[in-house]
N, C-alpha and C positions, 0 to 999 in steps of 0.2 A: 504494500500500500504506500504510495507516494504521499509525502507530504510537502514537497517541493515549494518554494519561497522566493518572489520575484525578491531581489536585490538591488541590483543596477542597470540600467542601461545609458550605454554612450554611444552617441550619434555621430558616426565616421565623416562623415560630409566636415564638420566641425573640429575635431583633430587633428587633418588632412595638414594640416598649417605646424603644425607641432615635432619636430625633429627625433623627438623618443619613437615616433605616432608612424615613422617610416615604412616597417615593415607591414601593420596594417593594411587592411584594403583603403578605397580613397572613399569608398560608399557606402551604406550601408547602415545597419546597425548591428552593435551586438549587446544582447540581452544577458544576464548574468541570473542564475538559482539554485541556490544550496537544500539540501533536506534538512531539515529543520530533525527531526527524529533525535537524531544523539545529542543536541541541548536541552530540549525536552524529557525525554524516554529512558537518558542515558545507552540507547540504545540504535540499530541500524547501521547503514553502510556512510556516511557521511559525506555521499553523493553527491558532485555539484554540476554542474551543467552552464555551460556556454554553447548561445543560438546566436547564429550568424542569418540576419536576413540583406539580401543584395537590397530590395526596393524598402527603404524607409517608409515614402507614402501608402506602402500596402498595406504596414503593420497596422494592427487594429487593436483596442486599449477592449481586454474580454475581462467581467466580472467571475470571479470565481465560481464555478459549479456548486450547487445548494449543497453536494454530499458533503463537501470539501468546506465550504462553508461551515458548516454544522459538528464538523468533527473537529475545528479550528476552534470553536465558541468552549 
């Protein structure tokens, strides 16, 4: 059971300008999410996850599913 955690996200378009930012892509976004489970639970794989999307104007801001919600509360 995932219990995955938005974190961060940074807008590559905006970077692009930045000298550390080089190897990056010039586009894009990337989104950052950790499993929350082993600060809570003491427990789980401490799972984190980075999403690479090319079109920024595609991404779309999604409310968390009710189950996920409810398990959160």
């Amino acid at each position: 059971n995932s219990h995955a955690a938005f974190v961060a996200q940074w807008n590559l378009d905006e970077l692009a300008v930045s000298p550390c930012c080089a190897k990056l892509p010039k586009v894009g976004l990337l989104s950052f999410f950790i499993d929350l489970v082993p600060f809570v639970e003491d427990s789980g794989d401490g799972m984190s996850r980075v999403v690479y999307n090319r079109d920024a104007d595609s991404a779309e801001e999604r409310e968390p599913d009710d189950d996920v919600a409810e398990e959160n509360e």
